[in-house]
C-alpha positions in Angstrom: 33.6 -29.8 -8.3 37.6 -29.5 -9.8 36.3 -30.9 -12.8 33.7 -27.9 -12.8 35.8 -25.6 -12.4 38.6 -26.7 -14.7 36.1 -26.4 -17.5 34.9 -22.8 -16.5 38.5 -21.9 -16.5 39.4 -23.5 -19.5 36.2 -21.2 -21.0 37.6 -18.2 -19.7 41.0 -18.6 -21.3 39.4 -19.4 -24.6 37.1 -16.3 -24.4 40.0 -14.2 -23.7 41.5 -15.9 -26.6 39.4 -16.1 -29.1 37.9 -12.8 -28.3 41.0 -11.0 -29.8 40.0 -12.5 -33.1 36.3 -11.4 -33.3 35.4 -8.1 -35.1 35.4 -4.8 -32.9 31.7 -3.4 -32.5 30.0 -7.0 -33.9 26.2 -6.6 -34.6 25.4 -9.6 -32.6 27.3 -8.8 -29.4 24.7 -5.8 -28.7 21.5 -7.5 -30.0 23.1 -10.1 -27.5 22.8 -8.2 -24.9 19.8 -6.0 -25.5 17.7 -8.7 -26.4 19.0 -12.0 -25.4 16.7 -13.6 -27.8 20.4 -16.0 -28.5 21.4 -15.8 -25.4 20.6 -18.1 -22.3 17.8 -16.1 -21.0 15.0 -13.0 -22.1 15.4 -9.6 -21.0 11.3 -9.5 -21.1 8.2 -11.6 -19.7 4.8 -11.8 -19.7 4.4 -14.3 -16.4 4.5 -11.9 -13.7 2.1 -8.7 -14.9 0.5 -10.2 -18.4 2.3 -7.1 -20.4 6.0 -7.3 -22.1 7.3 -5.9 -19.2 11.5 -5.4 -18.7 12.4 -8.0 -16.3 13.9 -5.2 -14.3 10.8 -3.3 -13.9 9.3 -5.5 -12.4 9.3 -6.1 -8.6 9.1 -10.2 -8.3 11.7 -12.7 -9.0 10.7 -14.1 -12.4 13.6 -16.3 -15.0 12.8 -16.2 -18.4 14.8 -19.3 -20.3 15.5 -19.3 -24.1 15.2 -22.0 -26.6 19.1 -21.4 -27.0 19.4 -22.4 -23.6 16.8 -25.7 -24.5 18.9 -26.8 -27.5 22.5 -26.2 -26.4 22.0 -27.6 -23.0 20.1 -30.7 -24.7 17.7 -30.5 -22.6 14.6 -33.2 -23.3 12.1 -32.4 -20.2 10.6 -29.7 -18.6 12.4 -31.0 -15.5 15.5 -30.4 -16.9 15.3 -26.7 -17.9 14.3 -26.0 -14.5 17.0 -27.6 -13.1 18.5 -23.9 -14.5 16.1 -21.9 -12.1 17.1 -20.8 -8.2 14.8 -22.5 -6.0 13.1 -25.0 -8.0 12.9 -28.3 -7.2 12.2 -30.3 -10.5 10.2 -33.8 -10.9 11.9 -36.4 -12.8 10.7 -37.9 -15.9 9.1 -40.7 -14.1 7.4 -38.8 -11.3 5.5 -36.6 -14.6 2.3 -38.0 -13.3 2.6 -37.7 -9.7 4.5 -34.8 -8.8 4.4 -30.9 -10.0 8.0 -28.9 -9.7 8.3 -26.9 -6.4 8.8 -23.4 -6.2 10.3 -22.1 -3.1 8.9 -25.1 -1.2 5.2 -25.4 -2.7 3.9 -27.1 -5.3 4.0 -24.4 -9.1 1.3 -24.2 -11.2 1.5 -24.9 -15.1 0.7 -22.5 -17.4 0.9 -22.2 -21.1 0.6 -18.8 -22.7 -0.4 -17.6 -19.6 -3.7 -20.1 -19.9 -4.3 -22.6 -17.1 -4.5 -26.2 -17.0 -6.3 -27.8 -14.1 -5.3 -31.2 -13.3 -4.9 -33.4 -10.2 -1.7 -33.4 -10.3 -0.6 -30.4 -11.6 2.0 -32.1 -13.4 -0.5 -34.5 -15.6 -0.7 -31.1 -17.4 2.5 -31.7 -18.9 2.7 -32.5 -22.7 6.4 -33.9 -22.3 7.4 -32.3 -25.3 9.9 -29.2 -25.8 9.6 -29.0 -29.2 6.7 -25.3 -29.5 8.2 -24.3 -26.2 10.1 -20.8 -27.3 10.3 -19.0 -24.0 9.6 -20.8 -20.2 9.1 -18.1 -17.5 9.5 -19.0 -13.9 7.4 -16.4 -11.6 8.0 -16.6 -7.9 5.5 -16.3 -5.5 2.2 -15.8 -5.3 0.6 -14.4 -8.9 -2.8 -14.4 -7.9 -4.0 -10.9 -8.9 -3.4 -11.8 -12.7 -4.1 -15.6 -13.0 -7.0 -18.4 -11.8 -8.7 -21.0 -13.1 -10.1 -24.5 -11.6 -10.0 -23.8 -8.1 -8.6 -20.4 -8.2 -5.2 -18.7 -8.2 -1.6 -19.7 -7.9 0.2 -19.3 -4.1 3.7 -20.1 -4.8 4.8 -20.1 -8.2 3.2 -20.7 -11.9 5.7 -22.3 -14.7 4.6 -20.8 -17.9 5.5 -22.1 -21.1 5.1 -19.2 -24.1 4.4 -21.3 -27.7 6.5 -20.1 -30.6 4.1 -18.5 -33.0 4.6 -18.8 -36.7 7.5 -17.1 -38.4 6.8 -14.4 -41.4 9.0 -16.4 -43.6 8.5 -20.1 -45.0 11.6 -22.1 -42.7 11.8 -25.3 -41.2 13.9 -27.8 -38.8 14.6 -31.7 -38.2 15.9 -33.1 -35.1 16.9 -36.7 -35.0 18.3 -38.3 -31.6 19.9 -41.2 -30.2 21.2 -42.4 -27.2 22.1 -44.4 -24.3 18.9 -46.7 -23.2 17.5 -47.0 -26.8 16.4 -43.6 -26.8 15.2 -42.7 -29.7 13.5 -39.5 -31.1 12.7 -36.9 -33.5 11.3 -33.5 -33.7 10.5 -31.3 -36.9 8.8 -28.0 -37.1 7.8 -25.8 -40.4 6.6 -22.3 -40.8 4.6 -21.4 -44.6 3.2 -18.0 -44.8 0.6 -17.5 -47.1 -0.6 -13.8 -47.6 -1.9 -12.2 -44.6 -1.9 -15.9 -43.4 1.0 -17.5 -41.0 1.1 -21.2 -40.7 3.3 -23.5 -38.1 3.2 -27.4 -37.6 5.9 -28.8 -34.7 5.8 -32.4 -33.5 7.7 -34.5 -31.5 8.0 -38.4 -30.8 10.3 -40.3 -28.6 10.5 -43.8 -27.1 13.2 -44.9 -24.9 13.7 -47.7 -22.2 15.4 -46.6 -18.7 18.1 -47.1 -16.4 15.7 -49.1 -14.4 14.7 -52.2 -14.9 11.1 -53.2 -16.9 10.6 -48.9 -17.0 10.1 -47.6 -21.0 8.2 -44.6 -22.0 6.6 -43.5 -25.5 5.3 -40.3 -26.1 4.4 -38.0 -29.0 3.0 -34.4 -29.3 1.6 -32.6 -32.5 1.2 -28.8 -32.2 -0.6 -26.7 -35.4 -0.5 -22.9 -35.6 -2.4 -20.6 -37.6 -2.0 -16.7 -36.9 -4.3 -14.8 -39.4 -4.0 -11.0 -39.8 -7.8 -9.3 -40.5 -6.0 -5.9 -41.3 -3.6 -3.8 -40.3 -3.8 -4.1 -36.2 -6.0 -7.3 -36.1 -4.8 -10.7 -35.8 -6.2 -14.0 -35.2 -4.6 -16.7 -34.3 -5.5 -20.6 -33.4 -3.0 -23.0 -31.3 -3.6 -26.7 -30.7 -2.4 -29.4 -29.2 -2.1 -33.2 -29.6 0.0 -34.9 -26.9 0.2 -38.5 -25.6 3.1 -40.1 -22.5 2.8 -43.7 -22.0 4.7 -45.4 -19.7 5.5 -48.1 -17.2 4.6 -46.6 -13.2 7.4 -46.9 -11.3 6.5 -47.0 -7.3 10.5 -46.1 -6.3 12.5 -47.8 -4.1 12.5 -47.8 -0.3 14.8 -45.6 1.5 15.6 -48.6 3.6 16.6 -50.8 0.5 19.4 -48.6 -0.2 22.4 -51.0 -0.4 20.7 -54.3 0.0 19.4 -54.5 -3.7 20.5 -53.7 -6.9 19.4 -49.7 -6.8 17.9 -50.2 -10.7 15.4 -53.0 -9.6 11.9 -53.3 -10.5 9.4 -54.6 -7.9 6.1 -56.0 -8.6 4.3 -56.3 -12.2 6.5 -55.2 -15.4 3.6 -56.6 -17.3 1.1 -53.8 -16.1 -0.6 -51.8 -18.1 1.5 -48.5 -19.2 0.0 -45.4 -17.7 -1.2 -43.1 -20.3 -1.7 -39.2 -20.2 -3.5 -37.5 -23.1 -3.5 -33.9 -23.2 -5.8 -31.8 -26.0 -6.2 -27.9 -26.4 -7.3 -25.4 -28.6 -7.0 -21.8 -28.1 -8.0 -18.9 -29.8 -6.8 -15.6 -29.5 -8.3 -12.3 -31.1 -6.0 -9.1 -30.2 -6.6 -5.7 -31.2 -4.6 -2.6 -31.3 -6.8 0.2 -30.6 -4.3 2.9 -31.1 -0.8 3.4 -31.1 -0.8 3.0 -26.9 -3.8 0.6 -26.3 -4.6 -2.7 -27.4 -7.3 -5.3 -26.6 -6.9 -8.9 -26.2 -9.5 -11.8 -26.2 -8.5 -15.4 -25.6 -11.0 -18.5 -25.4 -9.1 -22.4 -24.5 -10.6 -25.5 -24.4 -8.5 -28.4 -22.6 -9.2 -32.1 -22.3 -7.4 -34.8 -20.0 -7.3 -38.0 -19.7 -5.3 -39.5 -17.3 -5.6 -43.8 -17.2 -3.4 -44.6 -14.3 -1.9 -48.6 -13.7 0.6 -48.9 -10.6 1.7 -51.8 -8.5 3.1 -50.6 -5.1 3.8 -52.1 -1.4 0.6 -51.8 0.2 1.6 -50.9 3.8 5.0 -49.9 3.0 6.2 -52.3 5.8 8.3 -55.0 4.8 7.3 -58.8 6.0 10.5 -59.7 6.0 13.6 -58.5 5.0 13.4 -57.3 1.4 9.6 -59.1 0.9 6.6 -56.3 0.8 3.2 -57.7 0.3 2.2 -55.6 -3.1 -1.1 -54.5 -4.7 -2.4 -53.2 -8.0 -4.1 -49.9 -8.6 -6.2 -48.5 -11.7 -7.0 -44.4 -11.2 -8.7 -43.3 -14.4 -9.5 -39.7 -14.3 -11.0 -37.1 -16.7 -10.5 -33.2 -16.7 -12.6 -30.8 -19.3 -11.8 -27.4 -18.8 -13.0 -24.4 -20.7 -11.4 -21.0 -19.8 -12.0 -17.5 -21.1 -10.1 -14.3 -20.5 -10.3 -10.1 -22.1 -8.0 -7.8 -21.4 -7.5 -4.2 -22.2 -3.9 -2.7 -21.1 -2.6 0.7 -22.7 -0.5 4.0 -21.7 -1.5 7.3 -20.7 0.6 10.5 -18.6 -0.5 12.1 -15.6 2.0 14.8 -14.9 5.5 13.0 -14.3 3.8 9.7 -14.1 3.5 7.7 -17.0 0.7 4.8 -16.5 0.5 1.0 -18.2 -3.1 0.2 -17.2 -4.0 -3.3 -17.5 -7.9 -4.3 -16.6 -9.5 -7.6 -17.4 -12.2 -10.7 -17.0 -11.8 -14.5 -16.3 -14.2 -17.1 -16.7 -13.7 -20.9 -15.8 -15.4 -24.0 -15.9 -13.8 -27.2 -14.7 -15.3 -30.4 -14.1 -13.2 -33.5 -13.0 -14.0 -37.2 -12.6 -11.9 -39.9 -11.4 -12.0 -43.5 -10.1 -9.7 -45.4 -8.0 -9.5 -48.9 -7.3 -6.9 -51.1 -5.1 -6.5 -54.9 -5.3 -3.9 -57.4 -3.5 -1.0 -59.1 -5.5 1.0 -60.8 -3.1 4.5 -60.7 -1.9 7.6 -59.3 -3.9 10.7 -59.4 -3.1 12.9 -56.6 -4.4 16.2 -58.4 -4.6 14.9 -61.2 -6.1 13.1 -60.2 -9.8 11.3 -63.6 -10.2 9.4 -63.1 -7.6 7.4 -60.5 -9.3 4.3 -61.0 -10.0 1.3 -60.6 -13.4 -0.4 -57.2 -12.7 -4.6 -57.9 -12.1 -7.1 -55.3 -12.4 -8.2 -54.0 -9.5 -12.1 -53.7 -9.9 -13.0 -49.4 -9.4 -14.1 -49.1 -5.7 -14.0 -45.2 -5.2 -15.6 -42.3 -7.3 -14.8 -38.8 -6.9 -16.7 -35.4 -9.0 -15.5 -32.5 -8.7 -17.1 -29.0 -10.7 -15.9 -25.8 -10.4 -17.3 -22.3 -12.2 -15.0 -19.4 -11.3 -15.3 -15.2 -12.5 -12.5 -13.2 -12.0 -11.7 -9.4 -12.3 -8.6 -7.5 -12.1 -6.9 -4.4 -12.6 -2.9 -3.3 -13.0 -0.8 0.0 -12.8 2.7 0.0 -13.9 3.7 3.6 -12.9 6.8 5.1 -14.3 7.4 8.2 -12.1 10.2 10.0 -13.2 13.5 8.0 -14.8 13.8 5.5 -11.9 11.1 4.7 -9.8 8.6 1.9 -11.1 5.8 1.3 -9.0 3.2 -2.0 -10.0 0.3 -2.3 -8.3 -2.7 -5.0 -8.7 -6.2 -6.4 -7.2 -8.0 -9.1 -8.4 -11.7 -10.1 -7.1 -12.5 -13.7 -7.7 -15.4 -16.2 -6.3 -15.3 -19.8 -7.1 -17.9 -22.0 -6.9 -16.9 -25.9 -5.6 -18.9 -28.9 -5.6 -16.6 -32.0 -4.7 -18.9 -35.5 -4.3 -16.8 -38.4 -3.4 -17.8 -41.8 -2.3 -16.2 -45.2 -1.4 -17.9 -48.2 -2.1 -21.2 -46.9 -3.0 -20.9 -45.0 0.3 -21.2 -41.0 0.4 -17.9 -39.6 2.4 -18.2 -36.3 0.9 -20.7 -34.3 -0.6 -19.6 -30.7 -0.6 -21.3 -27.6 -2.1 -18.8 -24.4 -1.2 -19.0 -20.6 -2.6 -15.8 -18.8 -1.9 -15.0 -14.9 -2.4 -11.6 -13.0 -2.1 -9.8 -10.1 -3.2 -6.3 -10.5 -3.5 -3.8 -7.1 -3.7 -0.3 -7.2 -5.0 1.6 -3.9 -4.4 5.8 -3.6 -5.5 8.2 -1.5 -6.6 11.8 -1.0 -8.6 14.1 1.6 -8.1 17.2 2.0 -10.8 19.9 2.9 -8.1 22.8 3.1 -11.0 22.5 2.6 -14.8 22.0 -1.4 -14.6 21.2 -2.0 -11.2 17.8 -1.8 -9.7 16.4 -2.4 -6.0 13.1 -3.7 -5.8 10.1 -5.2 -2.9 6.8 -6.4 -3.4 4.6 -7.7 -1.1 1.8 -10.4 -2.9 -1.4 -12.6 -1.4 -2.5 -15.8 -3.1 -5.9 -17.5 -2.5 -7.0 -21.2 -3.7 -10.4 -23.1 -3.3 -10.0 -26.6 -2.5 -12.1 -29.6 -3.8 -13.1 -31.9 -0.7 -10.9 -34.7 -0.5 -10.8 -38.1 1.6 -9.8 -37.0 4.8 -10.7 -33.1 3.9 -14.4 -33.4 4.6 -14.7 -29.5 5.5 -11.9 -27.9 2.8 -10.7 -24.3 4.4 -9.0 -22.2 1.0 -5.7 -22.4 1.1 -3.7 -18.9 1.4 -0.8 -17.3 1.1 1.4 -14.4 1.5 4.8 -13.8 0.2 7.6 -10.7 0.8 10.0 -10.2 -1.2 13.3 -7.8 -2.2 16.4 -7.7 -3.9 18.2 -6.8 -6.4 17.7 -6.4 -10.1 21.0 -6.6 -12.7 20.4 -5.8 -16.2 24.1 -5.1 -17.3 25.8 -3.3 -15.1 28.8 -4.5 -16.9 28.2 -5.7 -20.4 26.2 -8.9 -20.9 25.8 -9.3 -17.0 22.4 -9.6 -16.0 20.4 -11.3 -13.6 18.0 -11.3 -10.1 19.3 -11.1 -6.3 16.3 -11.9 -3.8 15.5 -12.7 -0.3 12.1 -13.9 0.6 9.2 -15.5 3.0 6.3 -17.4 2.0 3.5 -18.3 4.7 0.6 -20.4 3.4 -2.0 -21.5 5.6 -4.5 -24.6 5.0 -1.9 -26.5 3.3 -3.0 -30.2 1.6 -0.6 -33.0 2.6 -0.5 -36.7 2.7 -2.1 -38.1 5.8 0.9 -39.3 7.7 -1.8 -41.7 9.1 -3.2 -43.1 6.0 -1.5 -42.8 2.7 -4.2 -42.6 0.5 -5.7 -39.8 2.6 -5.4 -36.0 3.3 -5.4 -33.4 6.0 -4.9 -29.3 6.0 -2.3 -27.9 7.9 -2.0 -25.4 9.9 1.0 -23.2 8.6 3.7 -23.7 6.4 6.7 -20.8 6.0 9.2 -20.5 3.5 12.1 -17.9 3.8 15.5 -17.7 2.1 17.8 -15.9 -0.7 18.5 -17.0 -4.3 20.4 -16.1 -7.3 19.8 -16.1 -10.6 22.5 -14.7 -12.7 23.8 -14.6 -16.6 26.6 -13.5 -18.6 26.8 -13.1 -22.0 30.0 -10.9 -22.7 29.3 -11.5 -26.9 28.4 -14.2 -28.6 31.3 -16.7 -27.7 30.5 -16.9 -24.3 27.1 -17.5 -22.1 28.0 -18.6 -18.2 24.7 -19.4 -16.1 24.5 -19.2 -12.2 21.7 -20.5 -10.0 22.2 -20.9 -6.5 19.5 -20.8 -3.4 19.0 -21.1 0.2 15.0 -22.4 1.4 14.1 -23.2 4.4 10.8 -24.5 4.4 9.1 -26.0 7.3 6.0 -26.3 9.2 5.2 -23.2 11.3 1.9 -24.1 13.1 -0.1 -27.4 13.1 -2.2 -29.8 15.4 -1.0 -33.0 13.7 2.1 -32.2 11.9 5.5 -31.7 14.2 5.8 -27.9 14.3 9.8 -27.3 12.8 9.9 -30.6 10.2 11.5 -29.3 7.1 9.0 -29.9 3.6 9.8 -32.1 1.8 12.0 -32.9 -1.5 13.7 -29.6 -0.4 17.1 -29.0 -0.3 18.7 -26.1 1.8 21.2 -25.3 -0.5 21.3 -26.0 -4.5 23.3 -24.4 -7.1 23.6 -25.2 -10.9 26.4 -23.3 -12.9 26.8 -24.2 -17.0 28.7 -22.8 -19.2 28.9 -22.3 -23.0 32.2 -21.5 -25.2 31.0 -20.8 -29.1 34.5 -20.2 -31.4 34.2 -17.6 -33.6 37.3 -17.4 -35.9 39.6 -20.4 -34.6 37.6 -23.9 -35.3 34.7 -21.4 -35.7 31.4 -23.7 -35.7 32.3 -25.6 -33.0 31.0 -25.2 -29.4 31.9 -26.6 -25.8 29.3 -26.7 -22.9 29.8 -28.4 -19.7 27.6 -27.9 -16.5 27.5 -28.5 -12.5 24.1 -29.6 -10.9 24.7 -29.6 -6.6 21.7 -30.3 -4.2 22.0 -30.9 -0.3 20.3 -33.3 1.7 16.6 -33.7 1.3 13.2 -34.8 3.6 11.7 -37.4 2.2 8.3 -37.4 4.5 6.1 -35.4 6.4 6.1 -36.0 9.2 10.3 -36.0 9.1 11.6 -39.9 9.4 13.8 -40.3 6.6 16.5 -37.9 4.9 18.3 -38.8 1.0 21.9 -37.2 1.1 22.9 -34.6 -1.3 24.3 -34.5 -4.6 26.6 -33.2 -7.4 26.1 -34.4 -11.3 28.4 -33.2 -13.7 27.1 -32.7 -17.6 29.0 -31.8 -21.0 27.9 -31.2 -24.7 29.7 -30.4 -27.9 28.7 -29.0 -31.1 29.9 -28.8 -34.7 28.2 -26.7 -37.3 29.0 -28.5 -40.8 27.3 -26.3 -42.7 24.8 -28.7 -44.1 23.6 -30.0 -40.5 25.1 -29.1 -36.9 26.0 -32.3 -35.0 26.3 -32.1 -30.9 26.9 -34.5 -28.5 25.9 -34.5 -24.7 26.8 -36.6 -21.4 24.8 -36.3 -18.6 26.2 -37.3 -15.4 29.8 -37.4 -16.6 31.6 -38.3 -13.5 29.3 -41.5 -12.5 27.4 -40.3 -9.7 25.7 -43.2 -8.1 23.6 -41.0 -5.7 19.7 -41.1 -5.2 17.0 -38.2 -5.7 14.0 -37.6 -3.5 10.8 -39.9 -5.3 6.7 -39.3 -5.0 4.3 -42.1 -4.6 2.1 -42.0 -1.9 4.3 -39.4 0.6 6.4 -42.6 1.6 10.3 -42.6 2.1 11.0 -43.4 -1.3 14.2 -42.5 -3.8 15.3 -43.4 -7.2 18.8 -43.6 -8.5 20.2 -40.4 -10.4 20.6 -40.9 -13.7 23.9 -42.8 -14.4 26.2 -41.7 -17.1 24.4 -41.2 -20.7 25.6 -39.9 -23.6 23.3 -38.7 -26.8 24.1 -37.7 -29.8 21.9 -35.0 -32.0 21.7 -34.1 -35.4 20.2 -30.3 -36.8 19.3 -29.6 -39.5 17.3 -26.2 -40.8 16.0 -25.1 -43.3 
């Protein structure tokens, strides 16, 4: 924490400093802070009411992270951005297949411009790759008047990743990377225009071995472009995308192991079979301005999964003896094909003193999913001894599940404008889902389910500019979710959810200040967990409630300077339940969490270098559910540094600067399980654009 601070101070001074050298009145200080399209986060987003709405207009926390923000911080995963979001709970790069991000307390969906991706879980949706990313919004709470698809509508949180579209003149980058662990990687990305024609190709590719023992990944993404204008206020444009993570399934590391092994130890078969995740899409997207106030928007997306899934794990979770767990092989292939449609219309027109931004539209979804599961016995490991690991066998498929899932969808927005400082938003959505979940062990039925379900879902909020840059806002927002049958959830109830929310909104009160201020509570009811009885089961709960404050703040002074602030409270727990204790806290929360990072660009002195250094501080954390086990808090320290030569910029990072040898909350199979923080790493960068 000194260190942290030390460095922020050090910032300051240099600001103050340096400052006194930059031109009076520069050009880029107030496109800085109007825009922020350099600085660390957008003044605009799309996630929370599908128009280009001021963030504060609009009455629900949302964060919208740049790609300056992507490439100073050198950040590689989408884990790490949101490690720069209040109330987010990232997964790790070795949890991407088995554990979504949480948003206050509940699992997000993942969204890519503003186009679902159904997957089981959500976070197989994941490409792995930054490298289109321009823009990743962060909407709190529930956003289902807007957005569905598979089984419905997001009740906590969506992360939605906004593609960069093709630029109007012919540019291009390289990225080349290397680092601690063998990490190796690359990233180039070109824009040609051609006429009325736009063209973009970005692609990525990275292979790297880990801090833990045996555990490498590979993975590689392609991502084409095309944006074609048919006239004046007509454009078509066509997104893919090509992405492939392999790597070996890591099963973490007892809670009760901590000290008795060596924390970086791999237990059971390093010869398995990498887990693979392949993600395709295409998307097309016809938009139309009908007049100078209303425009018309059609966009079609076809997404593939496959998901091959080779793990070796304690089978019981019960030790025989000491450090020796009796181990067993898994193979989970699954298969997701998802076809989604959506039209909009949204446009402006006056009624008096109140100015209207009408949004009205369709959805259509189709999902089917398929998987198979199959277990088979090892023998015994012993985690502090590495030779007794044993060849991975593959387990013969035992269990089949199908799931399909047809969904249609209207809704309808106001954004009202009524006078110079009241904003009022207002929203309903209608949706029915149809669900038909088969699933059988063995050659034996278990569940054969055929479910219709219908809801309308109302959001109603409003902003209030109390001085020029400060604005108070509420909203109140329901969520509702079909649910596929499950082992254990014979008799799925849709999951719902209501969330309240207020607070303040700060768009430079003071020069380059900006930011959010909220207090909130989340109830969802019919919640899926891990059978505390059975691992490889589920149940519904009764009620679980989220409730606490965050803080999301920037400032951006000019362009020397950008100083991020994240902090949150959450308390999320169980409110009402048969079979869960009523008061355990969820887990892989932490009460408290803060991140602060700071950035120091020179502008006349040793102008073309930068400074960045950054504090990352979590609290304690459940680790099951029911509450047996706890993983303590922690603080990791991380610092880059940039020089532009001209020809290329080189930067530098560390991550964990001050050796933290603390662990981090791990998924597989709702056991007490952590993995190590990442210990000290350093990689080095090279830019080049062109």
């Amino acid at each position: 924490m000194k260190s942290c601070m030390l460095a922020g101070t050090a910032m300051l001074t240099l600001a103050a400093a340096d400052a006194r050298a930059a031109e009076p009145g520069d050009a880029w200080v107030s496109e800085l802070v109007v825009t922020a399209d350099r600085g660390l986060t957008a003044p605009s987003a799309t996630a929370a009411t599908r128009t280009a709405t001021p963030i504060e207009k609009i009455p629900q926390s949302i964060q919208a992270l740049t790609r300056t923000l992507i490439e100073e911080q050198e950040l590689r995963t989408l884990g790490d951005v949101l490690n720069s979001v209040s109330g987010v709970a990232p997964s790790s790069q070795a949890e991407l297949v088995l554990q979504a991000p949480k948003i206050r307390g509940f699992e997000a969906a993942y969204f890519t411009d503003g186009l679902p991706s159904y997957n089981l879980p959500a976070s197989a949706s994941d490409s792995g790759a930054l490298v289109n990313v321009a823009r990743v919004e962060v909407a709190k709470g529930p956003t289902s008047t807007l957005y569905g698809g598979g089984t419905g509508a997001p009740l906590s949180g969506i992360v939605n990743l906004v593609s960069a579209d093709p630029a109007a003149n012919a540019s291009g980058r390289i990225m080349a990377r290397y680092g601690s662990f063998d990490t190796r990687g690359v990233e180039a990305e070109g824009n040609l225009p051609i006429g009325a024609l736009r063209l973009r190709l970005a692609g990525d590719y990275e292979a790297a071995d880990s801090y833990l023992k045996a555990v490498n990944h590979e993975r590689w993404s392609i991502f084409p472009t095309a944006a074609l204008d048919l006239g004046a206020d007509t454009t078509l444009t066509l997104r893919g995308q090509v992405a492939r993570v392999a790597q070996l399934e890591y099963a973490g590391l007892p809670v009760e192991l901590i000290g008795r092994v060596d924390d970086d130890t791999f237990a059971g078969s390093p010869n398995a079979p990498r887990t693979v995740v392949e993600n395709r899409a295409v998307t097309a997207t016809l938009s139309h301005r009908v007049s100078d106030t209303w425009r018309a928007e059609v966009s079609a997306r076809r997404y593939a999964n496959n998901f091959d899934e080779f793990g070796t794990f304690p089978f019981t979770g019960v030790p025989v003896s000491g450090t020796t767990y009796v181990f067993a092989a898994a193979s989970l292939p699954s298969r997701v094909r998802q076809t989604f449609v959506t039209a909009a219309v949204d446009g402006e027109l006056a009624t008096g003193v109140v100015r209207h931004h009408l949004l009205v539209g369709a959805d259509y979804d189709r999902t089917n999913y398929t998987a198979q599961v199959g277990f088979g016995p090892l023998g015994l490991v012993n985690y502090a001894n590495p030779a007794t690991n044993l060849p991975f066998v593959v387990p013969a498929l035992s269990d089949t599940q199908t799931d399909a899932m047809r969904s249609v969808a209207v809704f309808v927005q106001d954004q009202m404008s009524v006078g110079d400082r009241l904003d009022i938003t207002g929203s309903l959505r209608w949706t029915r889902i149809h669900v038909e979940s088969f699933y059988e062990s063995g050659g034996f039925p278990f569940v054969d389910t055929d479910r219709v379900y219908h809801r309308l879902t109302p959001r109603i909020g409003a902003t209030y500019r109390l001085a020029e840059g400060v604005s108070a806002f509420a909203g109140y927002a329901e969520g509702f979710k079909g649910l596929v049958a499950a082992f254990g959830v014979t008799e799925p109830k849709p999951e719902t959810s209501k969330s309240y929310e207020a607070g303040l909104k700060l768009a430079a009160p003071i020069p380059g200040l900006t930011g959010t201020l909220a207090a909130y509570r989340i109830v969802r009811r019919n919640v899926v967990t891990a059978d505390p009885a059975n691992p490889f089961g589920s149940i519904q709960s009764g009620e679980q409630r989220a409730e606490g404050f965050e803080a999301d703040l920037a400032y951006e002074p000019g362009p020397q300077l950008s100083i991020l602030a994240a902090f949150a409270y959450t308390d999320a727990k169980v409110t009402e339940d048969n079979r869960l204790p009523v008061g355990d806290e969820l887990t892989r929360v932490p009460k408290t969490s803060l991140r602060l990072a700071a950035r120091y660009r020179f502008q006349e002195r040793l102008k073309g270098l930068e400074l960045g250094a950054g504090l990352t501080a979590v609290s304690s954390r459940e680790l099951t559910l029911p509450n047996t086990r706890r993983v303590s808090g922690s603080v990791l320290i991380d610092a880059q540094a940039a020089y532009d030569f001209g020809w290329a910029t080189v930067s530098a990072s560390v991550v964990n600067l001050a050796g933290s040898d603390d662990y981090a909350p791990y998924q597989y199979l709702a056991r007490a399980l952590v993995v190590p923080v990442q210990p000290r790493s350093v990689f080095v960068t090279l830019r080049k654009a062109f």
